[in-house]
C-alpha positions as CSV (number, residue, x, y, z in Angstrom):
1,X,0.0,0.0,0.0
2,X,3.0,2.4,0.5
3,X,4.0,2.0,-3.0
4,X,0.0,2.9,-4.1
5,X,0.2,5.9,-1.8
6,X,3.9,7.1,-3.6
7,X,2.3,5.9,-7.3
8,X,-0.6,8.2,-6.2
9,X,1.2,11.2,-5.1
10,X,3.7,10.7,-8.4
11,X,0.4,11.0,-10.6
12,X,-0.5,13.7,-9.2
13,X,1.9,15.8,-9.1
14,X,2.7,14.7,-12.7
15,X,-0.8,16.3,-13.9
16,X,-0.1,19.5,-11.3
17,X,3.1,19.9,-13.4
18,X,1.4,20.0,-16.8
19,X,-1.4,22.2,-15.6
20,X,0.9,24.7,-14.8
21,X,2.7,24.6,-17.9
22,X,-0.6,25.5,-19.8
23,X,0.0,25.3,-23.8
24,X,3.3,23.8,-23.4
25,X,1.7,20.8,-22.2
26,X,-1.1,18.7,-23.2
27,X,-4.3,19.0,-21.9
28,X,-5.1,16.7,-18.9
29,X,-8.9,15.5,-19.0
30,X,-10.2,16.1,-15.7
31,X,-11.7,13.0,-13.9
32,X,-15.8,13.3,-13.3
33,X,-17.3,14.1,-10.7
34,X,-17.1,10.9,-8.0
35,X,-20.3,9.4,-6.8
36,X,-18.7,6.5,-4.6
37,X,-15.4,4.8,-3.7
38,X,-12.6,6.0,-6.2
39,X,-10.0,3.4,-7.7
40,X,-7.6,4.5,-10.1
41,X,-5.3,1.7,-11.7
42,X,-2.1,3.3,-13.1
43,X,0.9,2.6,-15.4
44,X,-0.4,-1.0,-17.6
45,X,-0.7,-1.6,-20.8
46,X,-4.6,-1.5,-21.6
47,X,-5.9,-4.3,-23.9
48,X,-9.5,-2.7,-24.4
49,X,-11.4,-5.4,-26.2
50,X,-11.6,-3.8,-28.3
51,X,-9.9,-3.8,-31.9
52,X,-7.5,-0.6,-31.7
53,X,-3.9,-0.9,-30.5
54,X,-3.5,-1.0,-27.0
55,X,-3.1,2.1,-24.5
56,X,0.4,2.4,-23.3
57,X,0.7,3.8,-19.9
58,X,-3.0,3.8,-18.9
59,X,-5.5,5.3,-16.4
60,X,-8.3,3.5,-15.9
61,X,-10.7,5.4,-12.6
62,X,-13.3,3.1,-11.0
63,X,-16.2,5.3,-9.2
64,X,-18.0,2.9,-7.2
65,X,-18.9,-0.5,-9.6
66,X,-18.4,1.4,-13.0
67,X,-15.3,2.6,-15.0
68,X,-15.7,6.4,-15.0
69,X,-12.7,6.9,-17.2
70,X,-10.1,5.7,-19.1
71,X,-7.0,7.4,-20.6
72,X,-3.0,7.8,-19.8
73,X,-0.6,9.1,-17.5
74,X,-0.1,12.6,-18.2
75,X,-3.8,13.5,-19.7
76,X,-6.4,12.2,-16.9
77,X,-5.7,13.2,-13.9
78,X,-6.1,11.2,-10.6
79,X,-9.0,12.7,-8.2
80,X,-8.0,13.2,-4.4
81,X,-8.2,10.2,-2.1
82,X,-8.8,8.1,-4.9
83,X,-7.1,4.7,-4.1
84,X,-4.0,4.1,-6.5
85,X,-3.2,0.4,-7.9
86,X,0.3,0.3,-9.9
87,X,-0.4,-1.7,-12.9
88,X,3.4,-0.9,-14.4
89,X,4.6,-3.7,-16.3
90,X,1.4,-5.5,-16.5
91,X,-1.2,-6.1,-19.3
92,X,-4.7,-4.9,-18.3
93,X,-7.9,-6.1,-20.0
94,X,-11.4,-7.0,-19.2
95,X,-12.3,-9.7,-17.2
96,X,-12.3,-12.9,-19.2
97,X,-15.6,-14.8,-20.8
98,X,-15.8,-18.6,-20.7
99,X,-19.1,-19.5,-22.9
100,X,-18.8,-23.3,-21.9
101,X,-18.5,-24.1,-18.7
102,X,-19.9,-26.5,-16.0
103,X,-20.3,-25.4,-12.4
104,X,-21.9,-29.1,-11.2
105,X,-19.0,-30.8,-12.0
106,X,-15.5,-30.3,-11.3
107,X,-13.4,-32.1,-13.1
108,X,-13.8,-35.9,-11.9
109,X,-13.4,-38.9,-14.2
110,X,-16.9,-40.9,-13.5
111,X,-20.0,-38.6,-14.1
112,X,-22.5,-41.5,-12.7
113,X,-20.9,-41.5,-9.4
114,X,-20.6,-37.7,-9.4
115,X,-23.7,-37.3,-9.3
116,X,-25.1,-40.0,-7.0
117,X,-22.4,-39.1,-4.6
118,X,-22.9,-35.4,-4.2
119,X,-25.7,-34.1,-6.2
120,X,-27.7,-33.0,-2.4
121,X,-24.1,-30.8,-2.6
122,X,-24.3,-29.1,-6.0
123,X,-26.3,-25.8,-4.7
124,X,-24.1,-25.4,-1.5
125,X,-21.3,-26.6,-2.3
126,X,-20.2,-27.7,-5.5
127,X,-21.4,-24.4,-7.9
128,X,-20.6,-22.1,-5.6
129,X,-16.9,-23.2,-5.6
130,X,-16.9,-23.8,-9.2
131,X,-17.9,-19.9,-9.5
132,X,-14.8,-18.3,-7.4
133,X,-13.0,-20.6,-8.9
134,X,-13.8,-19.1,-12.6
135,X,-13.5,-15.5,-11.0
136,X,-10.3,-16.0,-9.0
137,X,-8.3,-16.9,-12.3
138,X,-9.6,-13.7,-14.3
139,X,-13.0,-15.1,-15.6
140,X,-15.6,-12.3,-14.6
141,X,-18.1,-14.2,-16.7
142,X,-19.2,-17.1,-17.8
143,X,-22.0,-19.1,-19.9
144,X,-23.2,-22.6,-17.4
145,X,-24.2,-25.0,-19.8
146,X,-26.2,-27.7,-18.3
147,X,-27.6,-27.9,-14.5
148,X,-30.5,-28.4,-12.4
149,X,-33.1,-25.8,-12.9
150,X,-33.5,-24.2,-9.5
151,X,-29.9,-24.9,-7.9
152,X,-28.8,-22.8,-11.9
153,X,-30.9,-19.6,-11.0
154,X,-30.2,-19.9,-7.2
155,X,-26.5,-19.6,-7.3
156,X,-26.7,-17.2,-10.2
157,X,-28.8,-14.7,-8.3
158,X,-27.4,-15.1,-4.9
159,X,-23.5,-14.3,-6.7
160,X,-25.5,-11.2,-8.4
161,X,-27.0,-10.2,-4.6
162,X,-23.2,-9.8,-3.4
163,X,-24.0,-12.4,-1.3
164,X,-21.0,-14.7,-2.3
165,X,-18.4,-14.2,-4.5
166,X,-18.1,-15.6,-8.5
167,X,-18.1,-14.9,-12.3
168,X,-21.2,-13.6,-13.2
169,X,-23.4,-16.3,-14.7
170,X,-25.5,-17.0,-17.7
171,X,-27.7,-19.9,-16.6
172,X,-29.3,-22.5,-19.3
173,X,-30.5,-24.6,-16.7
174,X,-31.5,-28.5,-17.8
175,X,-30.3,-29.7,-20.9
176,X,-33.2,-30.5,-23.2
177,X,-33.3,-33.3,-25.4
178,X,-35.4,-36.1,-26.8
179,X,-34.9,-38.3,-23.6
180,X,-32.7,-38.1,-20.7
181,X,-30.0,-40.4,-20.2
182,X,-30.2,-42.8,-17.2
183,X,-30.5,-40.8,-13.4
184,X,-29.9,-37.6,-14.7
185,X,-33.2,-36.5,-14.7
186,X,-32.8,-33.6,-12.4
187,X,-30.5,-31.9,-15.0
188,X,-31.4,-32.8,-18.3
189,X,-35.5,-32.6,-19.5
190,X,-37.0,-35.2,-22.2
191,X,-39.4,-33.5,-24.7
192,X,-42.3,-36.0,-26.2
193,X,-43.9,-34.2,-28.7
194,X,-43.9,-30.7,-30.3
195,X,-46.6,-29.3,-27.0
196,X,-44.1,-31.0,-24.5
197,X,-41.1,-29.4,-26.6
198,X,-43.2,-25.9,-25.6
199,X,-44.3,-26.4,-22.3
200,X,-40.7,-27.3,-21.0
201,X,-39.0,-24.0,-22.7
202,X,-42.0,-22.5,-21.7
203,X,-41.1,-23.4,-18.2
204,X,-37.5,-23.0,-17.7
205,X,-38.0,-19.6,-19.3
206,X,-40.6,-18.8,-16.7
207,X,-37.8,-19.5,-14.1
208,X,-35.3,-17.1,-14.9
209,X,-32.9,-18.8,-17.7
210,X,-30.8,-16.5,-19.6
211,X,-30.5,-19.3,-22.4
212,X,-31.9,-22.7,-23.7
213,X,-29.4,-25.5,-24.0
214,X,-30.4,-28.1,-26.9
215,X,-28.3,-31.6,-26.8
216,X,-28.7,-34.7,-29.2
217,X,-31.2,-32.6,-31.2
218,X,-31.4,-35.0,-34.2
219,X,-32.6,-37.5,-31.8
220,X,-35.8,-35.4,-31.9
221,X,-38.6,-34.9,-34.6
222,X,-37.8,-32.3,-36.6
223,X,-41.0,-30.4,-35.5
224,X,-40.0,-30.8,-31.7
225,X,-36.6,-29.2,-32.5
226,X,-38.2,-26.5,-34.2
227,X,-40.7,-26.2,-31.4
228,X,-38.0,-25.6,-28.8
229,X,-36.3,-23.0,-30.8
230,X,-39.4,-20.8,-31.7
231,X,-40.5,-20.7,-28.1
232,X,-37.3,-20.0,-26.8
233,X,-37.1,-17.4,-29.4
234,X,-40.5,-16.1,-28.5
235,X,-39.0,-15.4,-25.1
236,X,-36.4,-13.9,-26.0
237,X,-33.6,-16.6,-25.4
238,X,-30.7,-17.4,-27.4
239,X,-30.4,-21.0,-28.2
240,X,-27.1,-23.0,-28.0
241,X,-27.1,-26.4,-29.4
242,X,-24.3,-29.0,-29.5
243,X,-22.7,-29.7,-33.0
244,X,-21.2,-33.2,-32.4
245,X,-22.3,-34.7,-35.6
246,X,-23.4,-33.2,-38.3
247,X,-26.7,-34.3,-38.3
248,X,-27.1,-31.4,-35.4
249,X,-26.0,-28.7,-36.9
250,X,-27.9,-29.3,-40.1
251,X,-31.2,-29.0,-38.1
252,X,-30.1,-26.5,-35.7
253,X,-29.3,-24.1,-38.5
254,X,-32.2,-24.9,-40.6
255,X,-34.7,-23.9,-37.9
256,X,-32.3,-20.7,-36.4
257,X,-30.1,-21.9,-33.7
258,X,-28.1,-18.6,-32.2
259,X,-24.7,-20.9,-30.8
260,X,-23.0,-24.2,-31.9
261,X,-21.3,-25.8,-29.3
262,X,-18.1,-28.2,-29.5
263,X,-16.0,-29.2,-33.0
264,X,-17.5,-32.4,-32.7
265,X,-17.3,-36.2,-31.4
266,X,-16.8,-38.1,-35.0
267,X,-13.5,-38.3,-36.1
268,X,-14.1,-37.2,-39.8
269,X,-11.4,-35.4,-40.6
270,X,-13.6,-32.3,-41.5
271,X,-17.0,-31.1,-41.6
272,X,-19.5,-32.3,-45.0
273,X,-19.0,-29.6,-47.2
274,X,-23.1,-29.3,-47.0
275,X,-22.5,-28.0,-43.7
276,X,-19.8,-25.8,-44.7
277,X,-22.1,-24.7,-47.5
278,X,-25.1,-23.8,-45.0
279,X,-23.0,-22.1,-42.6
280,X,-21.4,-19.8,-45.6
281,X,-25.4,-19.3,-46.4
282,X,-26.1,-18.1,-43.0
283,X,-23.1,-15.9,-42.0
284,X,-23.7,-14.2,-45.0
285,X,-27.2,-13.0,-43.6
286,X,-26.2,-9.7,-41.7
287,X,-29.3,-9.1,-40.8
288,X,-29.3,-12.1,-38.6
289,X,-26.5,-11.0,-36.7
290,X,-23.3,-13.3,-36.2
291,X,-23.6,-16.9,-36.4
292,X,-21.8,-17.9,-32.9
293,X,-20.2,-20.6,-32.6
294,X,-18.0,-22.3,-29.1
295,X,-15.3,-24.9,-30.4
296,X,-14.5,-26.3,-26.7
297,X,-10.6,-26.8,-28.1
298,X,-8.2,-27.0,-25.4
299,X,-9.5,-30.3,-23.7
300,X,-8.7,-32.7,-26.6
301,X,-5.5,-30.7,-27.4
302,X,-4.1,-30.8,-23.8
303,X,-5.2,-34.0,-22.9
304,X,-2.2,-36.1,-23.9
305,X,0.0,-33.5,-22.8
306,X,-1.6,-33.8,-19.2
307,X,-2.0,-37.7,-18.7
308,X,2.1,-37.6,-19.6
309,X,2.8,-34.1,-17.4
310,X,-0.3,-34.7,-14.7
311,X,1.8,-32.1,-12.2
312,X,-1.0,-29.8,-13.5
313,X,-3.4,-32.2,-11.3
314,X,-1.7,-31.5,-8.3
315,X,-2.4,-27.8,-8.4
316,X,-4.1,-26.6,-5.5
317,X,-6.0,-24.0,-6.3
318,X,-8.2,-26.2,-7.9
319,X,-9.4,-27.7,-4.2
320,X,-10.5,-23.8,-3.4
321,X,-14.0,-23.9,-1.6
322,X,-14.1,-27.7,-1.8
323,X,-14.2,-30.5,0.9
324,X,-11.1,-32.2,1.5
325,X,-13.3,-35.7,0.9
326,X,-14.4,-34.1,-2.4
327,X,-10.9,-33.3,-3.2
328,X,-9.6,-36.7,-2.3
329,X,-12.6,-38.4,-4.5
330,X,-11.7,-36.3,-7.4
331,X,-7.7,-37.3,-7.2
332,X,-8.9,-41.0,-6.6
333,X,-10.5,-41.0,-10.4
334,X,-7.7,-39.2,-12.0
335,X,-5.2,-41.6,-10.8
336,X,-4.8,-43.6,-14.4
337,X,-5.1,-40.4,-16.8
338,X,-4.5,-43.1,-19.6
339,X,-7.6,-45.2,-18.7
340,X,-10.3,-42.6,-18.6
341,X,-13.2,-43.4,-21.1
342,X,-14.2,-40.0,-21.7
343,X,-10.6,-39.6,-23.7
344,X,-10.5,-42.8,-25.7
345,X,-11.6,-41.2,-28.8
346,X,-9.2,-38.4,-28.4
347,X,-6.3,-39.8,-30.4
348,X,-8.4,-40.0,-33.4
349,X,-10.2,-37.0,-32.9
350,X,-7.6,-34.7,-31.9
351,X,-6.0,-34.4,-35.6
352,X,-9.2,-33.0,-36.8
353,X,-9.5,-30.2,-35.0
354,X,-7.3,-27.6,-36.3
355,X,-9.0,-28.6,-39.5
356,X,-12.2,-28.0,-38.3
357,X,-11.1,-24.5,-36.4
358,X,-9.9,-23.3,-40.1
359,X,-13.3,-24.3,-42.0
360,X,-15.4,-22.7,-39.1
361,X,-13.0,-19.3,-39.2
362,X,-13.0,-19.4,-43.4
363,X,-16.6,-19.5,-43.6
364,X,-17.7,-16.7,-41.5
365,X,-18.6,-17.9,-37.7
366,X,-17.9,-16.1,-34.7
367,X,-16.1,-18.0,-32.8
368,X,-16.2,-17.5,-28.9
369,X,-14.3,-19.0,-26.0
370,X,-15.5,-21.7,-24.2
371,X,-13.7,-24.8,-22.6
372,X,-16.1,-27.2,-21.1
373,X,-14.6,-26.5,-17.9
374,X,-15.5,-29.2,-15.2
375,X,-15.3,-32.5,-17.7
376,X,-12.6,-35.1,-16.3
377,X,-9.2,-33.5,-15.7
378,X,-10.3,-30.3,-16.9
379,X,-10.7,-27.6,-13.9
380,X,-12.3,-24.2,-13.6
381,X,-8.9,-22.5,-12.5
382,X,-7.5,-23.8,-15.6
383,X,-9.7,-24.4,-18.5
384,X,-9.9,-20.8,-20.2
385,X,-6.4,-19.6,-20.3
386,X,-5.4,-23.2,-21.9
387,X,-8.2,-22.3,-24.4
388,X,-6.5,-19.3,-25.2
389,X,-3.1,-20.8,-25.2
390,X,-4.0,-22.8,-27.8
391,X,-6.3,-21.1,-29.7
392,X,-2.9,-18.6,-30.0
393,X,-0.4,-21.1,-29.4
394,X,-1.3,-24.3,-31.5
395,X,-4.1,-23.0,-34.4
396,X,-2.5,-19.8,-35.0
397,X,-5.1,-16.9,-33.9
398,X,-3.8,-13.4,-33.5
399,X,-3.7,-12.8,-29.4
400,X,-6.0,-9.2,-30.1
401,X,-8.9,-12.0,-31.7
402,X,-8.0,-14.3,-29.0
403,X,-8.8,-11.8,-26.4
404,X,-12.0,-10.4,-28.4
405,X,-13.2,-14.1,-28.3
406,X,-13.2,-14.2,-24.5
407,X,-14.0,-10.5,-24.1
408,X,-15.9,-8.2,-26.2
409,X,-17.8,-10.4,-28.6
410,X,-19.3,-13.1,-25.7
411,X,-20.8,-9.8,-24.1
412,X,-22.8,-8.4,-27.6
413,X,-23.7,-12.5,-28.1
414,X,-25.2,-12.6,-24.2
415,X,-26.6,-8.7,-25.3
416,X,-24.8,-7.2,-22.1
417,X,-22.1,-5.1,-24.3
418,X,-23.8,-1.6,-23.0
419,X,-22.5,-3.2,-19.2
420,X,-19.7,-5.4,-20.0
421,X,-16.8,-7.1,-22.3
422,X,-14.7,-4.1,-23.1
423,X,-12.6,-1.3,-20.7
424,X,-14.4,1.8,-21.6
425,X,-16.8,4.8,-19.6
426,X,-20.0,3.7,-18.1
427,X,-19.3,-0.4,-17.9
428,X,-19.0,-2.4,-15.0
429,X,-14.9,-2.4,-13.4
430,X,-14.8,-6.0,-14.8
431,X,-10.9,-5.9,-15.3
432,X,-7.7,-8.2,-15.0
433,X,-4.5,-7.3,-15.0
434,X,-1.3,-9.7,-15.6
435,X,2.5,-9.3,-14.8
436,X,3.9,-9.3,-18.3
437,X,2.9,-9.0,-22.2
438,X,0.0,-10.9,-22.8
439,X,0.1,-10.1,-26.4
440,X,3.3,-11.7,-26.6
441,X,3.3,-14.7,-24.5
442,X,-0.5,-15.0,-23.7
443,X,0.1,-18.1,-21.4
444,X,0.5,-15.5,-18.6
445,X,-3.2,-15.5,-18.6
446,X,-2.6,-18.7,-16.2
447,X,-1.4,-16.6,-13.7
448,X,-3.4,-13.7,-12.9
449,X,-2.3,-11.1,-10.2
450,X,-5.3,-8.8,-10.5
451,X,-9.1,-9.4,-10.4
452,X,-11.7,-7.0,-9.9
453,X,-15.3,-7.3,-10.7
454,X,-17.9,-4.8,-10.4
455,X,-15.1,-2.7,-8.8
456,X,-14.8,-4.7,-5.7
457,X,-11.0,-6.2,-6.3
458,X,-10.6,-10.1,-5.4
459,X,-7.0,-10.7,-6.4
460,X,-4.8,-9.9,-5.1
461,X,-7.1,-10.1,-1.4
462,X,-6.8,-6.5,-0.3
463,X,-6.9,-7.5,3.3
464,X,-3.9,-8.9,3.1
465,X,-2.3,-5.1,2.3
């Protein structure tokens, strides 16, 4: 805190100076008028979100939960009593986006028993330390993908109260899908018929979902599909839909689906050049808005790489918020990485990939980060910066799109983008900040030394100052 208070009166003095010197000096932009507490985060290098170059030696002033204003050292000055935060030699940006996540499940190997074992434990226990887990490594948001109804809006709502600490989260409740698979009834919904197909949109809707989740939709009549997507629609929720085979994305964008999710379970070593065809068809339709789309990468490309290296399972933070029998469980079914069924396929599938990644780029999607965080091996404190790292690392994005992918462009597909997803006036203080050039070696994103969301500051824990 001493060095905040000498950044502080540094800053100040700095703008005093130029003041003085009147047209020999540039003009500094006055900070507005303060309505709350007053942050001021000095010195970083300010990745925006959006598409400009970044802001060398930035000032970024926090009144209260929003971001009041944003500019450089030298022209915005640094209110009185505002509290300073040195952000020299780091990368600033907003606070990540993960579009794909899981918050019942966290990371064990054997789904059945997951659930039998601690399902009474998903509301208390489980999804609330899934959430702080996404925030305390940078992600301020995130999309959950699958859950029971009520424990879904519960935790969402009580993290959006204040009264517990997370990423914000954009709920889809149950899955829905022609039938649910064996005891998992509380979390995936069965639609017989195009009335049912209605009725159970109708009533997740009712409850407070901020999106409908589709799975194994061409296991359904084609008029139930197209009965979940109109009402959902009609309520005004987007509606994500897995794209394992192709079968599912054929129907999902015949009948309008807003989000693909995955890159797929076959191992055909690229999508049907139908698809490819339709997909062209629809992105070129700007009056439909993007065509989104979550490729769920990292998991497959990693995996290898982590059953060989598994020190990456032994990290702690990981265990944050968790019971030590929970912990213990969740080691006890990663002990054989090689042996996990979930990852059988992965050998075969894994070379199609970067194939995929290309076609879905070349024919207009926008793609957004996700990372299925919570499947086997794959943990919430993890999952996004790998996606990133190998989005930038292994397939060749530029880290700027990177960064849009997990910043600016999941806000405007959630509609939030007037509150969130880039640094600028007015928005929530949703921002990161990391030691070192992201732009240049984004696997930094792995270890992040500054969270603050809503313009309360998590990382690093300020009552430790």
């Amino acid at each position: 805190m001493a060095f905040s208070r000498r950044w502080q009166a540094g800053v100040l003095c700095v703008t005093g100076a130029l003041l003085a010197l009147g047209d020999a000096a540039p003009a500094v932009q006055r900070a507005p008028a303060s309505t709350g507490r007053l942050t001021a985060l000095v010195g970083g290098t300010l990745v925006d979100g959006y598409a400009g170059p970044p802001i060398r030696n930035s000032v970024i002033l926090i009144d209260g939960e929003r971001i009041s204003a944003v500019g450089q050292v030298g022209s915005l000055s640094v209110p009185s009593g505002a509290e300073v935060i040195s952000t020299e030699g780091m990368t600033v940006l907003p606070g990540l986006w993960d579009m794909h996540v899981h918050t019942m499940i966290a990371g064990h190997a054997d789904y059945d028993h997951w659930d039998k074992a601690y399902a009474p434990q998903f509301e208390s226990v489980i999804m609330p330390a899934a959430a702080r887990q996404l925030l305390m490594a940078g992600v301020t948001s995130a999309r959950d993908l699958g859950g029971p109804l009520e424990a879904s809006i519960n935790v969402r709502d009580r993290i959006n109260r204040g009264e517990m600490p997370g990423a914000t989260l954009y709920v889809s409740g149950p899955f829905i899908q022609h039938e649910p698979y064996p005891n998992t009834e509380a979390y995936r919904w069965g639609v017989q018929g195009p009335a049912d197909a209605h009725a159970k949109v109708r009533a997740i809707a009712a409850a407070g979902v901020d999106v409908v989740k589709l799975i194994d939709q061409d296991l359904m009549t084609i008029d139930e599909v197209r009965a979940v997507v109109d009402e959902a629609h009609r309520r005004g929720k987007p509606v994500v839909a897995h794209a394992h085979r192709p079968e599912e994305i054929r129907r999902g964008l015949s009948l309008g689906v807003d989000c693909f999710e995955h890159t797929g379970l076959a191992t055909a070593p690229a999508y049907p050049d139908d698809i490819i065809d339709a997909i062209r068809e629809r992105t070129a339709k700007m009056a439909l808005g993007p065509l989104y789309w979550t490729p769920t990468i990292e998991g497959l490309l990693n995996y290898e790489y982590l059953r060989d290296n598994p020190e990456a399972l032994d990290d702690p933070a990981w265990h944050e918020g968790l019971p030590e029998p929970i912990v213990a469980d969740i080691r006890r079914s990663l002990e054989h990485p090689d042996r996990l069924p979930y990852f059988q396929l992965t050998a075969a599938r894994r070379p199609t990939l970067a194939r995929k990644f290309k076609q879905l780029r070349e024919a207009g999607v926008t793609l957004l980060v996700g990372t299925d965080s919570g499947i086997p091996m794959n943990f919430h404190t993890q999952s996004t910066w790998r996606e990133l790292d190998a989005w930038v690392s292994t397939l060749g994005v530029d880290p700027i799109t990177a960064i849009r992918a997990a910043t600016y462009w999941p806000s405007v597909a959630m509609k939030v983008d007037r509150d969130v997803g880039t640094v600028s006036p007015g928005k929530y203080a949703d921002i990161i900040a990391v030691r070192g050039d992201v732009l240049r070696y984004i696997a930094l994103l792995q270890r992040v030394d500054i969270v603050i969301k809503r313009g309360v500051r998590y990382r690093p824990d300020p009552s430790r100052h």
